[in-house]
C-alpha positions in Angstrom: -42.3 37.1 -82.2 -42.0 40.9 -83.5 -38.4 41.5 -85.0 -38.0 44.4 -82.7 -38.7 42.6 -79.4 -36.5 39.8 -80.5 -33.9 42.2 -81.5 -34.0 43.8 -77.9 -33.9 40.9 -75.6 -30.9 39.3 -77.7 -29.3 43.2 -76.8 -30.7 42.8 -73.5 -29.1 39.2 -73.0 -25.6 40.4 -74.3 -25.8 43.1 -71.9 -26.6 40.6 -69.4 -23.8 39.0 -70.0 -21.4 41.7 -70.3 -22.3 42.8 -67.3 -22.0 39.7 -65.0 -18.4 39.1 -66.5 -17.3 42.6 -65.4 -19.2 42.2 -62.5 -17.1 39.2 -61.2 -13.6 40.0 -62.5 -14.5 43.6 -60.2 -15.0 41.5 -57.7 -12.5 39.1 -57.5 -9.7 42.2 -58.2 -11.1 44.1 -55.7 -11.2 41.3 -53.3 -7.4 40.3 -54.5 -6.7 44.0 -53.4 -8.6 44.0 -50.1 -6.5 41.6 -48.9 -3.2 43.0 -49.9 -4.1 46.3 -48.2 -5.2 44.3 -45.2 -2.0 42.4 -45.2 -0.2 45.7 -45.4 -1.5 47.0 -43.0 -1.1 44.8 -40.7 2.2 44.4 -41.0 3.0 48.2 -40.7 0.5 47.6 -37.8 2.9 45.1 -36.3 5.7 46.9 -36.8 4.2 50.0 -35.5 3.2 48.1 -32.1 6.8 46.3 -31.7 8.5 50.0 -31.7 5.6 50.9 -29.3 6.5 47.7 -27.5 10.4 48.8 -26.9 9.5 52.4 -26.0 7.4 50.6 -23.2 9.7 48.5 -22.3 12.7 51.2 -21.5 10.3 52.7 -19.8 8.5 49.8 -17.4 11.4 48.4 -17.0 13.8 50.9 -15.5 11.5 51.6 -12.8 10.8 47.3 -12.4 14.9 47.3 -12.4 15.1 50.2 -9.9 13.2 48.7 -7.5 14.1 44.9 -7.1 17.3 46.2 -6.7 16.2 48.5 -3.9 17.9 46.6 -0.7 15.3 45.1 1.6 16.5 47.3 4.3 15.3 50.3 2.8 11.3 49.5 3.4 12.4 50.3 7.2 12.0 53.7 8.5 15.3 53.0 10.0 17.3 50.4 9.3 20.3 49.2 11.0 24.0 49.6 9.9 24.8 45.9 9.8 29.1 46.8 8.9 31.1 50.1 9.8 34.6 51.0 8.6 36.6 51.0 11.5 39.7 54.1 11.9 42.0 50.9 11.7 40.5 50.2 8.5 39.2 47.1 10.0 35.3 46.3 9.6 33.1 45.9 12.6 30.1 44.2 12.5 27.4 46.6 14.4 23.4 46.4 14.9 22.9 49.1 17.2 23.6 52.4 14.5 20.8 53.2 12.5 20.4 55.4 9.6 17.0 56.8 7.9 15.8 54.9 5.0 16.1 57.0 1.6 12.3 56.4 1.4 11.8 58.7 4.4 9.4 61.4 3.8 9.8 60.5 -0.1 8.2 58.4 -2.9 10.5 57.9 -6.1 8.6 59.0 -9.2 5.6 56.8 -10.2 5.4 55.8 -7.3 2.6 55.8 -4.4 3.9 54.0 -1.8 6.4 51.3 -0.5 5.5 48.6 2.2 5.9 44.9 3.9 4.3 42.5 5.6 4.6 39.1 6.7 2.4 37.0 4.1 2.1 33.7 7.5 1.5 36.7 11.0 -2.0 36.8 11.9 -3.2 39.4 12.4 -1.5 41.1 9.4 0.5 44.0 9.9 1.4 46.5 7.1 4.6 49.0 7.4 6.2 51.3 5.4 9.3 53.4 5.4 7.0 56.9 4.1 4.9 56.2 7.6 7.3 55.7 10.4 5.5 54.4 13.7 5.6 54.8 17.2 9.0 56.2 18.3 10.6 56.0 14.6 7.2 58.7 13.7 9.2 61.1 16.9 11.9 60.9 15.2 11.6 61.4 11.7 8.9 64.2 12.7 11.5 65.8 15.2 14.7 65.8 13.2 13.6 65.6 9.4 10.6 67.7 8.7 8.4 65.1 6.7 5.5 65.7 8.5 3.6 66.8 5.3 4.8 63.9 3.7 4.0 61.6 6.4 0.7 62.8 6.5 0.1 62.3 3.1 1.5 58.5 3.1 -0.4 57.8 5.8 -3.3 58.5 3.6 -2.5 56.4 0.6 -1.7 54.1 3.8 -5.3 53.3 4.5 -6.1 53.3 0.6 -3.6 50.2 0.5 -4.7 48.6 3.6 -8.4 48.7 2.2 -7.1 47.4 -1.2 -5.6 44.9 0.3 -8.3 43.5 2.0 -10.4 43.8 -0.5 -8.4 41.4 -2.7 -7.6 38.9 -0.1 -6.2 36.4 -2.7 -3.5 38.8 -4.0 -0.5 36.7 -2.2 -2.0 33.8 -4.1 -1.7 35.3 -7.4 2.1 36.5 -7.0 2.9 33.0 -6.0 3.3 33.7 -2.3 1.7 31.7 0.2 -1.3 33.1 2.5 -2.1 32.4 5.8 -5.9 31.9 6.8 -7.7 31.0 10.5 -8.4 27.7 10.6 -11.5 26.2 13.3 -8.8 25.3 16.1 -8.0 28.1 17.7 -4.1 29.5 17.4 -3.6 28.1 14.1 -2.8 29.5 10.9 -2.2 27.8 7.6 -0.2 28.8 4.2 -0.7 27.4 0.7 2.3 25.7 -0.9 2.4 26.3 -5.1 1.2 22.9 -5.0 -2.1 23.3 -2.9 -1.0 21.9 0.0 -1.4 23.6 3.3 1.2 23.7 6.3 0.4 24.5 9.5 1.4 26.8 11.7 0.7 27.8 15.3 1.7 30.6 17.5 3.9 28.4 19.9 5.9 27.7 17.1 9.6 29.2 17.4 10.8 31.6 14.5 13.0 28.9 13.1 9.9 26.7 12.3 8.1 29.1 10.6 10.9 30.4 8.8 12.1 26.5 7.6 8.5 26.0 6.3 8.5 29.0 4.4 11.8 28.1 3.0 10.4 24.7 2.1 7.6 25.4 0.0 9.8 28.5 -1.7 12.0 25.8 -2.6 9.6 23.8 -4.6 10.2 23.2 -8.0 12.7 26.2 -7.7 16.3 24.8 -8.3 17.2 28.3 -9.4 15.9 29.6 -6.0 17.3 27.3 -4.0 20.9 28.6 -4.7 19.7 31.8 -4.4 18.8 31.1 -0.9 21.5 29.0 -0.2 23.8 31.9 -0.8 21.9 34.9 1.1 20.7 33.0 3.7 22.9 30.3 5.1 22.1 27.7 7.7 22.0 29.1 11.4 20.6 27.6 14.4 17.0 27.5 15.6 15.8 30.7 17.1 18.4 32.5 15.6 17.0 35.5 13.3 19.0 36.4 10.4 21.2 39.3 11.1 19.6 41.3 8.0 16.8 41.4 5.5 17.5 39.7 2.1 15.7 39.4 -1.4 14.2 36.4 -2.6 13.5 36.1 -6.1 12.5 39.1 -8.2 9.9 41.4 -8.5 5.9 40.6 -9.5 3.4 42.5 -10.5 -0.2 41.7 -9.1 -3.1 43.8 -9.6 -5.3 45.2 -7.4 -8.0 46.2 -8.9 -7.4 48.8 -10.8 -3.9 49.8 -8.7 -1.4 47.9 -9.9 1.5 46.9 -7.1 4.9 45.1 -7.5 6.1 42.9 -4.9 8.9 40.3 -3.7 9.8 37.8 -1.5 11.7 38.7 1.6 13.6 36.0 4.5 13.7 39.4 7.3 15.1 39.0 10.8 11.2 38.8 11.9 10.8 36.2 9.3 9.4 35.5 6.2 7.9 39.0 4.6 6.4 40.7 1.4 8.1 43.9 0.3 5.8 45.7 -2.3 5.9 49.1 -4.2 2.3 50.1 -5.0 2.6 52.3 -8.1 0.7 55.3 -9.5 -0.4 53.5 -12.5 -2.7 56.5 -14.1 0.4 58.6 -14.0 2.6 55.9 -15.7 0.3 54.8 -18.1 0.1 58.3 -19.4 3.6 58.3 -19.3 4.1 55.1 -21.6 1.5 56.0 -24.2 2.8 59.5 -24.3 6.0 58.1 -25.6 4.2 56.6 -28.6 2.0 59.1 -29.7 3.5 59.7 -32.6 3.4 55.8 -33.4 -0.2 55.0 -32.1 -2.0 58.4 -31.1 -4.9 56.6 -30.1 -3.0 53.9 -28.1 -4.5 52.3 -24.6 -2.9 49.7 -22.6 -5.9 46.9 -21.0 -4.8 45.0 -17.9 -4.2 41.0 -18.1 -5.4 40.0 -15.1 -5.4 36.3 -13.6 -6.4 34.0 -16.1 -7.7 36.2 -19.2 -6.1 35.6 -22.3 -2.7 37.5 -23.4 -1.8 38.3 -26.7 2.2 38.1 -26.7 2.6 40.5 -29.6 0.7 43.3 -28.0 1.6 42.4 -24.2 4.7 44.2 -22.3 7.2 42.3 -20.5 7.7 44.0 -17.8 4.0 44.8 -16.7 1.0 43.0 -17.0 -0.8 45.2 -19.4 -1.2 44.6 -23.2 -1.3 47.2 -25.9 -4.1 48.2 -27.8 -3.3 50.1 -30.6 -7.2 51.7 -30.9 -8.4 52.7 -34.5 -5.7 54.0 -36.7 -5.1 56.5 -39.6 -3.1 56.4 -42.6 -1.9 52.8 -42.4 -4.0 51.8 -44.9 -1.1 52.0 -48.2 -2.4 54.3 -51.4 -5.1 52.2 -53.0 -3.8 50.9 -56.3 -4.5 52.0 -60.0 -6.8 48.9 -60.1 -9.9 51.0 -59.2 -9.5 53.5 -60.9 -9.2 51.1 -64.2 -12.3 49.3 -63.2 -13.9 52.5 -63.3 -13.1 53.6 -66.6 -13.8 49.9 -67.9 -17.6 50.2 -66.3 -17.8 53.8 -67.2 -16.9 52.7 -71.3 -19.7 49.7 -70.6 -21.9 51.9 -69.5 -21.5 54.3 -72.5 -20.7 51.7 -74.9 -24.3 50.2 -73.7 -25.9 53.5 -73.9 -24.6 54.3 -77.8 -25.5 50.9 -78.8 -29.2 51.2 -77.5 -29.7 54.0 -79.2 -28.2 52.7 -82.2 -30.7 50.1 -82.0 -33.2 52.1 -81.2 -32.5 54.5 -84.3 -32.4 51.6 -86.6 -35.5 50.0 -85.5 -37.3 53.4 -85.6 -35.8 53.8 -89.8 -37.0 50.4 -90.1 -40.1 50.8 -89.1 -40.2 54.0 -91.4 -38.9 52.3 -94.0 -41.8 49.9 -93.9 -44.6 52.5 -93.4 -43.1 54.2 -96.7 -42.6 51.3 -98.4 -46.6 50.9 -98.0 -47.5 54.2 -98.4 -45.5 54.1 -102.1 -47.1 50.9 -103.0 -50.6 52.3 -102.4 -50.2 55.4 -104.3 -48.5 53.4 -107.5 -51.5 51.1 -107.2 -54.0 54.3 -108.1 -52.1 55.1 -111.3 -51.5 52.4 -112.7 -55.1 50.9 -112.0 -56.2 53.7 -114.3 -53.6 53.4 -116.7 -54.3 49.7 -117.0 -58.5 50.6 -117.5 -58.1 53.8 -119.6 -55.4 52.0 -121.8 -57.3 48.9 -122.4 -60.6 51.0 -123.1 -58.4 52.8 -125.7 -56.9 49.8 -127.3 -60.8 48.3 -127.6 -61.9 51.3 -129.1 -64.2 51.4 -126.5 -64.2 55.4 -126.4 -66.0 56.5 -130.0 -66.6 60.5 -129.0 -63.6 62.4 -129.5 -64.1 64.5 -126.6 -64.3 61.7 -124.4 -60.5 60.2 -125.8 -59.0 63.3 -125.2 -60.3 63.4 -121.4 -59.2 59.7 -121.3 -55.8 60.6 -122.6 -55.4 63.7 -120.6 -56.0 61.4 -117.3 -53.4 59.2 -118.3 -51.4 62.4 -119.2 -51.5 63.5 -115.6 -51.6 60.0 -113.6 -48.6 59.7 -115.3 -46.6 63.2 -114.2 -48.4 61.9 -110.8 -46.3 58.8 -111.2 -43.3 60.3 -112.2 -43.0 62.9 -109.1 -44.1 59.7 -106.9 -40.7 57.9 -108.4 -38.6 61.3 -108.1 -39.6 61.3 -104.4 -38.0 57.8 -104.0 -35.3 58.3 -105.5 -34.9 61.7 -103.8 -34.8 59.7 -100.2 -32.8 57.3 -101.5 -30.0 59.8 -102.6 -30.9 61.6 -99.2 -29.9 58.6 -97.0 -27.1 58.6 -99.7 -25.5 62.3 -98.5 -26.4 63.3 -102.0 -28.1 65.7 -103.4 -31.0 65.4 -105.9 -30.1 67.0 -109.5 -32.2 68.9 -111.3 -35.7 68.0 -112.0 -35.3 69.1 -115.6 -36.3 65.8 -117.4 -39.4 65.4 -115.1 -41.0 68.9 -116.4 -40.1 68.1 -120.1 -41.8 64.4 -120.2 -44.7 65.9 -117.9 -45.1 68.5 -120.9 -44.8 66.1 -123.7 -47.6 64.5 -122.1 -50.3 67.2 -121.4 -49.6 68.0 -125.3 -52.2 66.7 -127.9 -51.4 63.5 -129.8 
């Protein structure tokens, strides 16, 4: 194999070598620091979305709070006075007073509307306090001016009665029961929690329907069940309840894309749903508008019935997780590791460079070398050929004119000064590739003339 080829790949393989080492310690450190960035990041992430989280929370939760502890005689138009103050200072227990509702011709902020019906009457029947019927409607109309406002509520009236029927199974998902027709005629049936159905027809008295309610609320409810125990006491069949009262606390179904709270109700008519449908658009820009300057690019995603919830992103209070979207400037100030990796492949890269051409220089001298090494060799070989013939043609007194010695010499004379400026050339290069200079030529010119002169 040619020295220089051999010479090259043996660079070639060291540079190989070189290479794939750097390569993979690269690698692995930028891997190393990959994952440390990712792990900081996501735990400012975290911490970013739990701050988010509260915010939320304050927010969702005061209006949640607000209304479960709205009294269930509010979602009338006009609800009885069940106690006044007597002048005696005595109180009187009266049902005839009535008073208007402080949802008259009003919706609180963030929300649409507030209503009830009874989850077991067939057909259902929707009311709400914002649209007073029949002579309630005179009156609020006649004495209170909310006639704009009435008009409007009866508006996002039908919007609810269509949402409502088109998720039938809403009652279902916030744990209530729902009545359905059955084939005999007259009957109606409700779903306990635990998939049973009870019957019930339209002979049945108040109290039945009532107790069976009560029955299946009180279900694997112990907590419940004093609840009950205490707002509603025992009274005789027939015998309505002399007010509204709560039932549990407030859940949040959706419909849709509306998203409604509602609650459980024992009502002197009998078992009702009270719900507040709210404007979520308007609240969801509310609670992402409180951390914008956490998460500017924040949404919230519904959890609806039976997708997948993701605790550390999911509010409390509403069904609705946060997504924190794609985010700037989390990612922590990359490391000095980079930029040493660079300067380690940018001093490979020229050390590689200088060395090839290194290599490359040398080979080329080499090569030089050789060519005048051969080139010398070839012009000492004329000379001394004819020193060697002219000398021995001498020394045999070969030569017997004169003339023809003194041409013979005179040859020699000159193939010798030829010789001698061949050998100062050498030794000029080697002095050269020394850094020094040549002196003088002074002896060559005085042996060159002792040797043209005449013996």
């Amino acid at each position: 194999m040619n020295r220089p080829v051999f010479r090259w790949i043996v660079f070639g393989l060291c540079l190989s070598v070189l290479v794939g080492a750097l390569g993979w310690i690269t690698h692995r450190t930028l891997r190393i620091e990959e994952q440390q960035q990712r792990s900081a990041a996501e735990t400012k992430l975290r911490e970013r979305v739990r701050q988010a989280l509260w915010r939320m929370e304050a927010e969702a939760s005061a209006i949640v709070v607000r209304e479960s502890a709205r009294p269930a005689q509010h979602y009338q138009a006009f609800p009885p006075i069940e106690e006044m103050l007597a002048e005696t200072g005595a109180v009187e227990a009266t049902g005839e007073i009535r008073q208007p509702s402080p949802l008259l011709g009003t919706t609180p902020e963030l929300v649409r509307l507030h209503f009830q019906c009874a989850p077991v009457a067939l057909p259902k029947v929707i009311c709400s306090p914002q649209v007073p019927e029949g002579e309630d409607r005179d009156l609020a109309l006649e004495r209170y001016a909310v006639a704009p406002e009435v008009a409007a509520a009866e508006k996002r009236m039908a919007d609810l009665k269509r949402l409502l029927q088109e998720n039938p199974a809403w009652e279902e998902v916030a744990g209530f029961p729902r009545a359905r027709i059955t084939g005999k005629s007259g009957v109606a049936q409700f779903r306990r929690e635990d998939g049973t159905l009870v019957a019930v027809t339209q002979q049945d008295t108040w109290a039945d329907v009532d107790q069976a309610w009560r029955n299946d609320m009180l279900v694997k409810k112990p907590i419940e069940q004093s609840l009950i125990a205490e707002q509603a006491p025992p009274r005789k069949a027939d015998t309505p309840p002399a007010s509204a009262r709560v039932v549990g606390g407030m859940k949040t179904v959706w419909l849709g894309d509306e998203l409604v709270l509602v609650r459980q109700v024992l009502a002197p008519s009998g078992p009702q749903v009270q719900g507040v449908w709210l404007d979520w658009p308007a609240l969801r820009d509310r609670l992402l508008a409180s951390v914008t300057d956490l998460l500017p690019q924040a949404k919230l995603q519904a959890i609806r019935e039976g997708e997948p919830r993701d605790d550390w992103r999911a509010l409390v209070a509403l069904p609705v997780q946060l997504d924190p979207g794609p985010l700037a400037g989390l990612n922590p100030p990359t490391s000095g590791l980079r930029a040493a990796l660079s300067i380690a492949w940018i001093c490979l890269i020229g050390a590689s460079v200088a060395i090839g051409f290194v290599l490359h220089r040398a080979l080329q001298l080499s090569e030089r070398r050789a060519a005048f090494v051969s080139a010398v060799t070839h012009e000492l070989r004329t000379p001394l050929t004819t020193f060697r013939l002219y000398s021995e043609m001498l020394a045999e007194n070969a030569v017997a004119e004169e003339t023809q010695r003194r041409s013979y010499l005179k040859t020699l004379c000159e193939e010798s000064d030829r010789l001698m400026r061949l050998v100062e050339n050498v030794l000029a290069f080697s002095r050269i590739e020394r850094d020094k200079e040549p002196p003088p030529n002074e002896r060559s010119e005085e042996h060159t003339s002792e040797l043209q002169s005449p013996s």
